[in-house]
C-alpha positions as CSV (number, residue, x, y, z in Angstrom):
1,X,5.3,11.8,8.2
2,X,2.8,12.7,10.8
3,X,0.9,10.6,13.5
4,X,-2.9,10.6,13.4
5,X,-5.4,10.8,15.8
6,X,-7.6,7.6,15.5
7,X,-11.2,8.5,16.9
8,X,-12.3,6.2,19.7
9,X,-15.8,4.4,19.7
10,X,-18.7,6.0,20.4
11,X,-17.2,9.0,19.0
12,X,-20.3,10.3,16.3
13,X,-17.9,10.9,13.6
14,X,-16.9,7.1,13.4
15,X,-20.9,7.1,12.1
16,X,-20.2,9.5,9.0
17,X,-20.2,7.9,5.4
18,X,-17.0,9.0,3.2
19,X,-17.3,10.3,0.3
20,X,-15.7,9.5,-3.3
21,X,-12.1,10.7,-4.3
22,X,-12.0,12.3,-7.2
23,X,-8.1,14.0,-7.1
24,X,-5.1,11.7,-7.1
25,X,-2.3,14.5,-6.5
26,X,0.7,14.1,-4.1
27,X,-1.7,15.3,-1.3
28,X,-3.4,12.2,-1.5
29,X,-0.4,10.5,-1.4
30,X,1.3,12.1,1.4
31,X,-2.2,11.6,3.5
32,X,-2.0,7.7,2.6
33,X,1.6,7.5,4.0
34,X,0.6,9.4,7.5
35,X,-2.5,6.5,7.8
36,X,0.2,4.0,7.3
37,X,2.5,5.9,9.6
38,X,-0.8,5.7,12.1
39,X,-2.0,2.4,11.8
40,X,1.9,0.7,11.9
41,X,2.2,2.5,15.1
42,X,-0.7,1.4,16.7
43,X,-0.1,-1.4,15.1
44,X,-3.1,-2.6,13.5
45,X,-3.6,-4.1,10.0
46,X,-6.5,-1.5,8.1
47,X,-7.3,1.8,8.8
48,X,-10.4,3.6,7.4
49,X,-9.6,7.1,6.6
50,X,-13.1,7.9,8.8
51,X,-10.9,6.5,11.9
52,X,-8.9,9.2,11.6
53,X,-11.7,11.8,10.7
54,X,-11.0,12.4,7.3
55,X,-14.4,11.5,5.4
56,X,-13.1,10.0,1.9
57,X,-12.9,6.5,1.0
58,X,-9.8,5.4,1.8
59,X,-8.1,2.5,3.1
60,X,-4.8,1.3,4.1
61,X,-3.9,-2.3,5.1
62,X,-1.3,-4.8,5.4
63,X,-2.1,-8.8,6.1
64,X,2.1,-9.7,6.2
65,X,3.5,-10.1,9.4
66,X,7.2,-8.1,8.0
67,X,4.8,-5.1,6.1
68,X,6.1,-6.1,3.1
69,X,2.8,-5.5,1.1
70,X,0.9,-2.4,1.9
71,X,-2.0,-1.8,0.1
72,X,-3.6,1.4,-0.7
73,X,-7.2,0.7,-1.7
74,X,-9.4,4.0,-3.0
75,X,-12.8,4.1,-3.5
76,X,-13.3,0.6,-3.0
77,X,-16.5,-1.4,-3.9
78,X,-17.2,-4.8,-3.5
79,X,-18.3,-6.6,-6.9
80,X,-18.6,-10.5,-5.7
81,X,-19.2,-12.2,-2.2
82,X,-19.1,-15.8,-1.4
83,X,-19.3,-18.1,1.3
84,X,-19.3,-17.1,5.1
85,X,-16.3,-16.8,8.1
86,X,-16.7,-16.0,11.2
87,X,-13.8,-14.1,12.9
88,X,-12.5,-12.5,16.1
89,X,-12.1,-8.7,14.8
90,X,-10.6,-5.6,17.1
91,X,-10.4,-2.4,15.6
92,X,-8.6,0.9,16.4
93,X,-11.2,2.9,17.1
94,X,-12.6,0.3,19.6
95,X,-9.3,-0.5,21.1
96,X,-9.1,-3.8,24.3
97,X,-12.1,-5.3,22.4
98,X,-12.4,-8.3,20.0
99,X,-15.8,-10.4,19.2
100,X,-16.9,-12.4,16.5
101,X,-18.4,-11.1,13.4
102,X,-19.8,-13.1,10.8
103,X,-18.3,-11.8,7.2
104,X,-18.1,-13.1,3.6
105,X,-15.1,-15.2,2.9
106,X,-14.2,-14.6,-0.2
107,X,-14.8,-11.2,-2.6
108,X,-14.3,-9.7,-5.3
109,X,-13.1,-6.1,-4.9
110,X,-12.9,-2.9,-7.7
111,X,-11.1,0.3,-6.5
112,X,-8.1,2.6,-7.4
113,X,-5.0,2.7,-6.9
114,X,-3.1,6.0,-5.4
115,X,-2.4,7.1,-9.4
116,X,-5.7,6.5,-9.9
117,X,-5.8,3.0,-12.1
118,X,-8.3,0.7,-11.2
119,X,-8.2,-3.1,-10.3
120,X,-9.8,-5.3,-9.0
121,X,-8.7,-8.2,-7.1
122,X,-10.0,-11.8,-5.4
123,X,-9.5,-11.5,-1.9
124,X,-10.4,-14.4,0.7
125,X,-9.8,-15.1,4.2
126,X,-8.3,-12.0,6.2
127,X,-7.6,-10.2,3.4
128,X,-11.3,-10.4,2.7
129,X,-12.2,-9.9,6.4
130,X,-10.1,-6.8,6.3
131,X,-11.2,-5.0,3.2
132,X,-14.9,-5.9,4.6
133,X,-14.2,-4.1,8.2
134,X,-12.7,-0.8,6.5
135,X,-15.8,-0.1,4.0
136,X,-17.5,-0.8,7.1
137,X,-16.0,2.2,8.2
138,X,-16.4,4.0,5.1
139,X,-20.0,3.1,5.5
140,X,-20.0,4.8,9.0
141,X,-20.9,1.6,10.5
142,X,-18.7,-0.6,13.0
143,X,-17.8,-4.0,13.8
144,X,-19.8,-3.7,17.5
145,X,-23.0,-3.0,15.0
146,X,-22.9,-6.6,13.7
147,X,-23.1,-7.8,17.8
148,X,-26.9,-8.3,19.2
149,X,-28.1,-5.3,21.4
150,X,-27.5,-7.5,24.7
151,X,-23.6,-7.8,23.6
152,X,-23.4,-3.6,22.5
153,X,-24.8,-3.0,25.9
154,X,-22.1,-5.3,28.1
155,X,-19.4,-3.9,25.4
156,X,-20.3,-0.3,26.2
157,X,-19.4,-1.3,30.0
158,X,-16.5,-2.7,28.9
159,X,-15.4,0.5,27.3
160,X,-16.1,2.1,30.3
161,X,-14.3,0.2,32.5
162,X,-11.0,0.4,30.2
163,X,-11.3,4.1,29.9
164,X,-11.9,4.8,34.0
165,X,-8.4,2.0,34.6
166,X,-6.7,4.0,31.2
167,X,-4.7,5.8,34.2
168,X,-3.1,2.8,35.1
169,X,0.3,1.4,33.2
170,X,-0.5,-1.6,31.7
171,X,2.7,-3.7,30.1
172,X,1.1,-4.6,26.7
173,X,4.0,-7.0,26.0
174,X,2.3,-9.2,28.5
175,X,-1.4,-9.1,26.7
176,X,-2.0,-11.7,24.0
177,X,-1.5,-10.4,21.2
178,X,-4.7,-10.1,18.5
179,X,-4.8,-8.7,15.3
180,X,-6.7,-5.6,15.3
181,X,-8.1,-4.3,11.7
């Protein structure tokens, strides 16, 4: 399996909308398993194909704690939303930042499966928060877009910052540790 590059906010091609899969061959598969390879590594909990500029809808997540239940979601469309949440999201393509987003807390989700059956599936809390943040991405929109203008402007000097001290170590076993979708 191969590592992935994951494209870093405000990189233009995090803003390009993916595109339908129509072949589910073993190259499909073998691309799925490198973005699970990627995100467990970086270790996230979602990855959006377009984070990793490859401009199909695909997504790869896991909510368990052990990785014990992967999901490989294709072409994914939500059918059903309900309710509101408001959580703390990070992503990997915005990495050292987390603010709160307002999503819907429970949905109703159709897409394919890597053989190419499709489902559909209730999802609520971070599940739902997840699945919500990666057709985001898909979408070619990000989490920071959701923030007011004032808040883009003070995270874009947060970026900065991080990037111009990236040079120094930094011991991320001592940072509290957030879930990053």
């Amino acid at each position: 399996m191969t590592l992935l590059n994951i494209l870093e906010y405000p990189d233009p091609r995090l803003r390009t909308k993916a595109e339908s899969i129509e072949s589910f061959d073993d190259r499909l598969s073998s691309f799925a398993k490198n973005m699970f390879k990627t995100m467990y590594d970086a270790k996230g909990i979602g990855l959006a194909a377009t984070q990793v500029d490859y401009h199909k809808r695909l997504i790869v997540l896991y909510i368990s704690d052990n990785q014990d239940y992967p999901m490989c979601i294709i072409n994914p469309e939500i059918i059903k939303k309900a309710g509101k949440i408001i959580y703390e999201e990070g992503c990997l393509s915005v990495p050292g930042i987390f603010e709160k987003v307002d999503r819907f807390k429970n949905i109703l989700v159709r897409y394919c499966e890597l053989d190419g059956t499709t489902v559909e599936i209730e999802a609520e809390g971070l599940l739902a928060i997840c699945i919500q943040h990666e057709i985001d991405h898909l979408n070619g929109k990000l989490f920071v877009d959701y923030l007011s203008s004032l808040k883009r402007s003070r995270l874009k000097k947060q970026i900065d910052k991080l990037k111009t001290s990236s040079s120094e170590t930094v011991d991320t076993d001592d940072l509290p540790q957030k879930r990053v979708i």
